[in-house]
N, C-alpha and C positions, 0 to 999 in steps of 0.2 A: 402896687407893683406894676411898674411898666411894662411894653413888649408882648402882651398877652395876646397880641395880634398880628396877622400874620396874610400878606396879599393884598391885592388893589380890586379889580372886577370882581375876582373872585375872593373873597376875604372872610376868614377863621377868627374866632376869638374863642380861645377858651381859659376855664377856669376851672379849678379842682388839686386835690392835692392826695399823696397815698396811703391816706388812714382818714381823711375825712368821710365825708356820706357819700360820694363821687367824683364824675367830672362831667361837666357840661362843655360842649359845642356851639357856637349860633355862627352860620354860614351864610353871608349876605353875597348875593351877586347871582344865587342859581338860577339857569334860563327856568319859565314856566313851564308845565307839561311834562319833566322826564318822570316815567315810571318810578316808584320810592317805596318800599316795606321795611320794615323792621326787620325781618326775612333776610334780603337783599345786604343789610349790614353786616348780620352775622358769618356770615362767609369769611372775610377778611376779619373779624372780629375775632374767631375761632381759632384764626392761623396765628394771631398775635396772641392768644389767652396763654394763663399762665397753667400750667398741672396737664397740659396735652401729651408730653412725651417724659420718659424715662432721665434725660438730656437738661431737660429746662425745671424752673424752679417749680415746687407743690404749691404752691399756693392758688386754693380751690377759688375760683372767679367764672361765674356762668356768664358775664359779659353781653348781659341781654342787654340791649338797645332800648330804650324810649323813644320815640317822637314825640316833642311836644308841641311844634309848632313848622308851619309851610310844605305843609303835606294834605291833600284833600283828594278821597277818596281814590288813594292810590297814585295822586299825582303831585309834583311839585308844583306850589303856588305861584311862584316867583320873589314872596316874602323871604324875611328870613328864614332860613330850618333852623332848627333847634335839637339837640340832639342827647343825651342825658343817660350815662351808663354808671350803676350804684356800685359803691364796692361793699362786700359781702363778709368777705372772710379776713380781713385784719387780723394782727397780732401785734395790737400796738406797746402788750407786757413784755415782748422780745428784745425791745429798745429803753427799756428804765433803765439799765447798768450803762448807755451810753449816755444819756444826755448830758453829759458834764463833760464828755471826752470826742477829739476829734476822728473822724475814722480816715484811715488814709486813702486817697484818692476821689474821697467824698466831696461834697458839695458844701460840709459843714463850716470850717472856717470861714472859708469866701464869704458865706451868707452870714455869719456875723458879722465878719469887718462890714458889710455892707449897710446890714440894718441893726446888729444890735441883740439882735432875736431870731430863732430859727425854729422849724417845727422840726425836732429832732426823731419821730417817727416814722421811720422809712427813710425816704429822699424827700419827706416832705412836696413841697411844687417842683421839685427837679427830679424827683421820680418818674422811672419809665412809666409808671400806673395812666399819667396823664396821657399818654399819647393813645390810649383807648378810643380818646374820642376823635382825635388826629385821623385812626385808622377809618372810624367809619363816614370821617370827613374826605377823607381820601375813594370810598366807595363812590360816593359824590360824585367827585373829581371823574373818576375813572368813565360812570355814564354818560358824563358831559363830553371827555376825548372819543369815545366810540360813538355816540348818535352823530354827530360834530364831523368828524372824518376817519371812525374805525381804527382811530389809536389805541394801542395795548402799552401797557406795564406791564413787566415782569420784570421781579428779586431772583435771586438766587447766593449763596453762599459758596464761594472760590476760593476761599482758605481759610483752614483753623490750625494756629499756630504753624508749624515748618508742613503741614499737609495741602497741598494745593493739586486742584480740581483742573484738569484738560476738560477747556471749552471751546473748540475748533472755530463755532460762528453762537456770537452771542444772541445774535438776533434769530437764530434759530429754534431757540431756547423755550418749551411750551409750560405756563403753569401746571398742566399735567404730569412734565418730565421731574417741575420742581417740587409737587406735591407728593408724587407716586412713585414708587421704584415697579422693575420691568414686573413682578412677581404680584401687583398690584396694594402690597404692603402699603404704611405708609411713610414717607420717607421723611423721616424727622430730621434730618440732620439739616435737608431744604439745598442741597447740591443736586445738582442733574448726571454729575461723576460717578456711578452707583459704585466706581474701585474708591471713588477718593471718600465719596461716602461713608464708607465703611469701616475708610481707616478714623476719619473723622471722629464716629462715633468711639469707635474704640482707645482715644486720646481724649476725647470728653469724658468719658467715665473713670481713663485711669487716674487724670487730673481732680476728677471730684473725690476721689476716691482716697487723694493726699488733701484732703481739704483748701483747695487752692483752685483758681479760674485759669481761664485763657482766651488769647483773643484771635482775630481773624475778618475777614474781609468780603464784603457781599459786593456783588455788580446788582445792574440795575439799568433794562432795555426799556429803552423805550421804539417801539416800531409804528410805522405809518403814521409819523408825526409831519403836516407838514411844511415847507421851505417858508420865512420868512417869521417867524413865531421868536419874538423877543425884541431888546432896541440896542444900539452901536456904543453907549458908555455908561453910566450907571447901572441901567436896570440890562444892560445883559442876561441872555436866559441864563449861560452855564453861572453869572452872578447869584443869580435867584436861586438857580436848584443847588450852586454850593451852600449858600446861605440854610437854602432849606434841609440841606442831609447835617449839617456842621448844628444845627435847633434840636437835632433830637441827641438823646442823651450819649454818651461813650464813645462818640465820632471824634476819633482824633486825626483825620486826615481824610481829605477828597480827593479825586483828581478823575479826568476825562478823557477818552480817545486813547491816545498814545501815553498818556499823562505824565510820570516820572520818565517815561523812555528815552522822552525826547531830548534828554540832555547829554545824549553820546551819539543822534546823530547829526550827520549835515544837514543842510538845507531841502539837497536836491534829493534824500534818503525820507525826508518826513514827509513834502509836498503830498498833498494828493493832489494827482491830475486829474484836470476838468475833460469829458470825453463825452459826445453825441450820445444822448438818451433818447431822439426823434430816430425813426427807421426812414430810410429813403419812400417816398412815396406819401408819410403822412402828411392830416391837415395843417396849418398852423397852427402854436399852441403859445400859451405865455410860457415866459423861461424856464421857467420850474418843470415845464415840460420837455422844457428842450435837451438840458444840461443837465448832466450829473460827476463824479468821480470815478477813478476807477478803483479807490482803495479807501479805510474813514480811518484814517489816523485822528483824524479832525475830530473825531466822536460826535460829528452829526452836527456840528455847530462850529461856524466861522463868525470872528468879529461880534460874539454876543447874540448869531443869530442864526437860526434851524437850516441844516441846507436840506432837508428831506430825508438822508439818509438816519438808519438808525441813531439815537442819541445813547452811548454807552457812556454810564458813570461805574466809579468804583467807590466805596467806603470803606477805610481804616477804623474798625472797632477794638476797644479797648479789653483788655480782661475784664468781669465785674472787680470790685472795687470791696466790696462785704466778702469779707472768709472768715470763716471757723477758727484758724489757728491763729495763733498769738502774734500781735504787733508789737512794734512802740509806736507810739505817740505821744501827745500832751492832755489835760486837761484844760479848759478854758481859761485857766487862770495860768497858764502857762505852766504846770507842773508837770515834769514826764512820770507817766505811766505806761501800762499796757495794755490791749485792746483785741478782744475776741469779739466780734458780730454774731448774733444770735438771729433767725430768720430762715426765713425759705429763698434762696437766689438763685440764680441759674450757673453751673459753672462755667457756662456761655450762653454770649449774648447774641450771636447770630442766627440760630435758627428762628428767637421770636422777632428778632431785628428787621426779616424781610420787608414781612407787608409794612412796618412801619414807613422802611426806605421809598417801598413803592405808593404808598399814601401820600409824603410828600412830595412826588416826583410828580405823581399827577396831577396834586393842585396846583402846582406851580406852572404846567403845561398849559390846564383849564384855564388858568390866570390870564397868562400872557393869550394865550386865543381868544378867549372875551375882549381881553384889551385888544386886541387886535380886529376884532369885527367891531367895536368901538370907535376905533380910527377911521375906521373904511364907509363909517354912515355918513 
């Protein structure tokens, strides 16, 4: 199966599916020397696992990390890493009454027309299970942006179904805010809105409660990224990081900056103007120091390429796809039937969807900056 790779400098392969033994990571391109634990993974590991909150699916996954390779006493080699998280708690007797039938909105037909043959337990390789290793590839990522020039990522979730979250400045936005509500709780829902929060939670539970999902939409800052990070026609950054948010599972839409807005206004309504970022009196500096905007509709990228200020993305995610209550469908042989999914699933997908969004955002970052200090030798 092709595709299983992902980046240039920086470059992801993995392998694994959701009911096999695990999935594995091999990460080529990491600079030598960054600090690396198994430790250090689990962080972001913890925020993607599944059985964390009341919200998200049971299914019990301790999502411990291996290193098995490019890690030497506490440091990265410069070799490949290797990276290898087991799955534990399967239930692969949940899926014997499907495998002859397609589930709606699943992966299953596609992947026959394609090959013929599918692993019909779970989502098989299209299962969110694989982005496990994504997430703690993206740990990676994230050390390489902060040693590098002090770049942060942050996810957050800005709407679940008609509930939408007041976020005044995205980039003011602290993993703290997104993790913790004011009370020091923990704030499952993964919104900084602690009203919108609230409501959030109380729409995800009534919704699971009619056996049925829903869906909603995460942002995703990137701060102190900066100016010249990406190239002018193919490999464009916002190219890269749509591609990379559109690879993980139930993304049914991207967009940037002003993104859908921009299509009711003018010209002279979208523009961000260029305005002195030098104070009278300073040394000279290169441009990047000179010049900036007074507003980022732009979302932080012009022409495929970082202007300094923050990078705001959005993600359109989908309902999950597995419910309880009865469908139609067909069988493989094209006979209609009907179709209940048995399993553990989340009735949404965004609270564990964060760190994933923000895992690919920063290897995509790490990417183009390796490739860019690449150019510059």
């Amino acid at each position: 199966m092709a595709g299983n790779s992902f980046g240039q400098a920086l470059r992801i392969t993995t392998a694994g599916e959701s009911h096999g033994p695990g999935n594995v990571v091999i990460i080529d391109g990491v600079p030598a020397g960054i600090e690396l634990t198994e430790a250090d993974l689990l962080v972001d590991l913890r925020r993607r696992r599944p059985g964390q909150s009341k919200i998200v699916t049971q299914r019990q996954e301790d999502d411990s990390p291996e290193i098995l390779a490019g890690v030497f006493e506490g440091r990265t080699t410069g070799t490949s890493l290797a990276i290898l998280i087991r799955n534990q708690d399967q239930r692969s007797r949940d899926y014997e009454d499907i495998k002859e039938k397609y589930r709606p909105g699943h992966a299953d037909f596609s992947f026959d027309a394609k090959y013929g043959f599918r692993d019909y337990r779970g989502g098989g390789r299209s299962s969110a299970r694989e982005t496990t290793v994504r997430v703690a590839a993206g740990v990676v990522a994230k050390k390489i942006l902060r040693e590098a020039f002090g770049g942060e990522v942050v996810g957050y979730v800005v709407q679940v179904g008609d509930v939408k979250a007041n976020i005044p400045d995205p980039a003011a936005v602290t993993l703290s805010q997104v993790e913790t509500l004011a009370s020091g709780e923990p704030n499952i829902v993964r919104c900084p809105d602690a009203d919108a929060a609230t409501r959030m939670i109380e729409l995800i539970e009534a919704v699971r409660k009619d056996g049925d999902s829903i869906g909603g939409a995460a942002e995703i800052v990137a701060t102190n990224i900066p100016p010249g990070l990406g190239e002018p026609v193919f490999d464009k950054l916002k190219a890269d990081l749509a591609k990379a948010l559109f690879s993980l599972p139930a993304v049914l839409a991207v967009e940037y900056g002003i993104g859908f807005g921009c299509v009711t206004m003018r010209g002279s309504e979208h523009n961000d103007l260029f305005v002195p970022k030098r104070r009278a009196g300073d040394s000279p500096a290169a441009v990047a120091d000179l010049v900036t905007t007074s507003s980022n509709r732009h979302g932080g990228m012009l022409g495929g390429i970082s202007t300094g200020l923050p990078i705001v993305l959005r993600a359109a995610v989908k309902p999950t796809s597995s419910l309880p209550i009865e469908q139609a469908t067909v069988t493989r042989a094209g006979e209609p039937t009907t179709i209940k999914t048995k399993g553990r699933h989340d009735p949404c997908l965004l609270p564990r969807f964060i760190p994933m969004a923000e895992a690919m955002v920063a290897i995509v970052l790490a990417d183009h900056w390796l490739r860019w200090q690449g150019q510059a030798l």
